[in-house]
VEXDREN-2710 file (C-alpha; in Angstrom, 1 decimal):
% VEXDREN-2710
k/r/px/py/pz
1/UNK/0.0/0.0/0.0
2/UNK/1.1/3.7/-0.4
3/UNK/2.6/5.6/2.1
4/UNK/-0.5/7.6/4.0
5/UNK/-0.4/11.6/3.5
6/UNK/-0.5/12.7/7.2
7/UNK/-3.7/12.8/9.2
8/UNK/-5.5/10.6/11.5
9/UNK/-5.9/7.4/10.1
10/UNK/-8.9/6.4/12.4
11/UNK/-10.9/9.9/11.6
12/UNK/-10.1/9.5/7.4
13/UNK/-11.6/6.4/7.8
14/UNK/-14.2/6.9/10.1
15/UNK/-15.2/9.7/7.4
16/UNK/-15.3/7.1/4.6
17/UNK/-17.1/4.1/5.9
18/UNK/-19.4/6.1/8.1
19/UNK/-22.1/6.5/5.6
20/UNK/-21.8/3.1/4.1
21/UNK/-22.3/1.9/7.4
22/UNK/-25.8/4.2/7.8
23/UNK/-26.5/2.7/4.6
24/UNK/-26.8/-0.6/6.0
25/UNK/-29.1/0.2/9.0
26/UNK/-25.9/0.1/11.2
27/UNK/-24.0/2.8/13.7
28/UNK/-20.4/3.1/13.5
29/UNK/-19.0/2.7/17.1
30/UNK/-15.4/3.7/17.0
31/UNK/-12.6/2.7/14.6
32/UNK/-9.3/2.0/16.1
33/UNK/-5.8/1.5/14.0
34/UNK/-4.0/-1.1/16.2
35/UNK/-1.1/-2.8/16.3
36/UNK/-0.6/-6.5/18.2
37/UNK/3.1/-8.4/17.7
38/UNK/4.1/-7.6/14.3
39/UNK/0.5/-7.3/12.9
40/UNK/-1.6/-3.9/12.3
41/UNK/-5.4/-4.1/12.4
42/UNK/-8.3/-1.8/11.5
43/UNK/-10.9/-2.2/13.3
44/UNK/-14.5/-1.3/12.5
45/UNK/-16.4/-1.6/15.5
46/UNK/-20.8/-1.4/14.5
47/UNK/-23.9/-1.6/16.5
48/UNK/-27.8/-1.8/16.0
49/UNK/-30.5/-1.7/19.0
50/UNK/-30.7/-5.6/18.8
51/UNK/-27.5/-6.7/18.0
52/UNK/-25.1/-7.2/15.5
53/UNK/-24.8/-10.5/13.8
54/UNK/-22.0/-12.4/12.1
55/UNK/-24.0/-11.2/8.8
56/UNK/-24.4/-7.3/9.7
57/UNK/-20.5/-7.2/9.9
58/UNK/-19.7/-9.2/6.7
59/UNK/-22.2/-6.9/4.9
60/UNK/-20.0/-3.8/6.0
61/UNK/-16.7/-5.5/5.2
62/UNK/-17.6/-6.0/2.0
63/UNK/-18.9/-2.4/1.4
64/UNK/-15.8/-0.8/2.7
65/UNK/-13.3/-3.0/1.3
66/UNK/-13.3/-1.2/-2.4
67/UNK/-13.4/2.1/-1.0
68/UNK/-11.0/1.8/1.6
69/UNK/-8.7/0.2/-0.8
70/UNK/-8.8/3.5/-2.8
71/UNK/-8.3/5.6/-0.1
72/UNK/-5.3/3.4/1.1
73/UNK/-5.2/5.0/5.1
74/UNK/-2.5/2.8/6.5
75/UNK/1.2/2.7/5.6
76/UNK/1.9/-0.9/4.7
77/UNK/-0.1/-4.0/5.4
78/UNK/-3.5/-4.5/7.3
79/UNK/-6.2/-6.9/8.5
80/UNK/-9.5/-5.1/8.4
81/UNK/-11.6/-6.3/11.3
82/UNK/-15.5/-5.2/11.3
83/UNK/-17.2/-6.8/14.6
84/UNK/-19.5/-5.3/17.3
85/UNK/-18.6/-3.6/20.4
86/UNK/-19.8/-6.0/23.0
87/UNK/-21.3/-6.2/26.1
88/UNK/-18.6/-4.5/28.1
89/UNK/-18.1/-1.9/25.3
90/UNK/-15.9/1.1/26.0
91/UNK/-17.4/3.8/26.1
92/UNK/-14.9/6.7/24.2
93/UNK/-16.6/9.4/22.3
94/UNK/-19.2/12.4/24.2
95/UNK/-22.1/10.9/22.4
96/UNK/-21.1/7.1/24.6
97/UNK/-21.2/9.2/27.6
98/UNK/-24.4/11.1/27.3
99/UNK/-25.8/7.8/25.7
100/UNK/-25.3/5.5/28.9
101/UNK/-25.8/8.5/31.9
102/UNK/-27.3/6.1/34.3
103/UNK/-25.9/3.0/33.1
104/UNK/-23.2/0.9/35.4
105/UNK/-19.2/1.3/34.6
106/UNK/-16.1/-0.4/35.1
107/UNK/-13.5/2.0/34.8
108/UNK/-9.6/1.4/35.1
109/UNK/-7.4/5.0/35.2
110/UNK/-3.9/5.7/34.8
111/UNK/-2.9/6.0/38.4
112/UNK/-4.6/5.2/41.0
113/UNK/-7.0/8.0/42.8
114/UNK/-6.6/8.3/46.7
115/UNK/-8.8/5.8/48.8
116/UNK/-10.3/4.3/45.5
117/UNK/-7.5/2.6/43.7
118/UNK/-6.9/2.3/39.9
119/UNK/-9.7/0.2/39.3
120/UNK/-14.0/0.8/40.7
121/UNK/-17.2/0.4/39.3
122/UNK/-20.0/2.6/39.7
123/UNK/-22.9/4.1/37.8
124/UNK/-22.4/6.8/35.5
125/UNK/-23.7/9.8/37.2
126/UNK/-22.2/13.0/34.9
127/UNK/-20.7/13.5/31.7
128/UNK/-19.3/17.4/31.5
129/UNK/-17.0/17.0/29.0
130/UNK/-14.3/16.7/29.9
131/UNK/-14.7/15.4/33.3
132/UNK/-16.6/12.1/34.1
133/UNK/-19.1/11.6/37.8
134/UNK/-18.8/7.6/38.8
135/UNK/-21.4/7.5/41.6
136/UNK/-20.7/3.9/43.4
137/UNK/-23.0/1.3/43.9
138/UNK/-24.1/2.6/47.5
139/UNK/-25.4/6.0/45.8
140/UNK/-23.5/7.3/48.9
141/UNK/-20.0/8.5/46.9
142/UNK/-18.8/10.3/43.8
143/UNK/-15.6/10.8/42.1
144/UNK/-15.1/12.8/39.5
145/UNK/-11.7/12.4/37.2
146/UNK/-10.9/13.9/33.5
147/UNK/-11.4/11.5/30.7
148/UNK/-7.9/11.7/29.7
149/UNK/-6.7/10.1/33.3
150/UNK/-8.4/6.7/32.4
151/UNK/-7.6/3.8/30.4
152/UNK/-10.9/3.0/29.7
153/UNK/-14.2/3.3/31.0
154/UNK/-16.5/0.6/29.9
155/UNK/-20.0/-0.5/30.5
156/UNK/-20.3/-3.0/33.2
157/UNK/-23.0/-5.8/33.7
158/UNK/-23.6/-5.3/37.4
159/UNK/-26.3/-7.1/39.2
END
């Protein structure tokens, strides 16, 4: 593949296969450029109200193979990888947040916070971008930490 021109890989191509996506009855989740051992992946994460099926994501990969082929995003070699986000998806863009307000959250940060640790669950109580409210599961705390201090925040199946 040619070399890519500069730019964020993951927003060029979020631009690209958004609306093919739509087209397909689908939402585009998040797509993430990653790379595991010696291998670089593109990931195409979708999701519909009920679920996405082994079908749904082979629809998308083969409406956004051509194209991104043509647009060539990614300096050398690539498995494209379209699949759903899960049960524990991460949440990562504002429109995640606001989505699940109410919804219980495991969230791991990047050092730990005083008398909580690196890693809590709790429900999400506040999203004022950008600084996240984790109430806990007693209703009786709150913190309150800056999206950028977490490694992930994703939805939780608490009982």
């Amino acid at each position: 593949m040619a070399k890519k021109k500069g730019g964020n890989t993951a927003e060029a191509v979020t631009q690209l296969v958004k609306p093919y996506v739509e087209e397909l009855g689908l939402k585009l989740w998040d797509v993430r450029l990653v790379k595991e051992g010696a291998s670089l992946y593109l990931r195409v994460f979708i999701d519909k109200d009920d679920g996405v099926s082994i079908d749904d994501c082979e629809a998308v990969s083969r409406a956004i193979d051509a194209p991104l082929d043509e647009l060539d995003p990614v300096d050398g070699e690539y498995c494209l990888e379209v699949c759903s986000p899960g049960i524990e998806r991460e949440l990562v863009k504002d429109e995640h947040f606001e989505q699940f307000l109410g919804a219980d959250v495991m969230i791991k940060m990047i050092r730990p916070i005083e008398g909580i640790g690196r890693e809590f669950c709790g429900k999400l109580k506040a999203y004022n971008k950008p600084n996240i409210t984790i109430e806990d599961h007693s209703g009786e705390n709150e913190v309150t930490f800056a999206k950028k201090d977490a490694v992930y925040v994703k939805l939780d199946d608490f009982d």
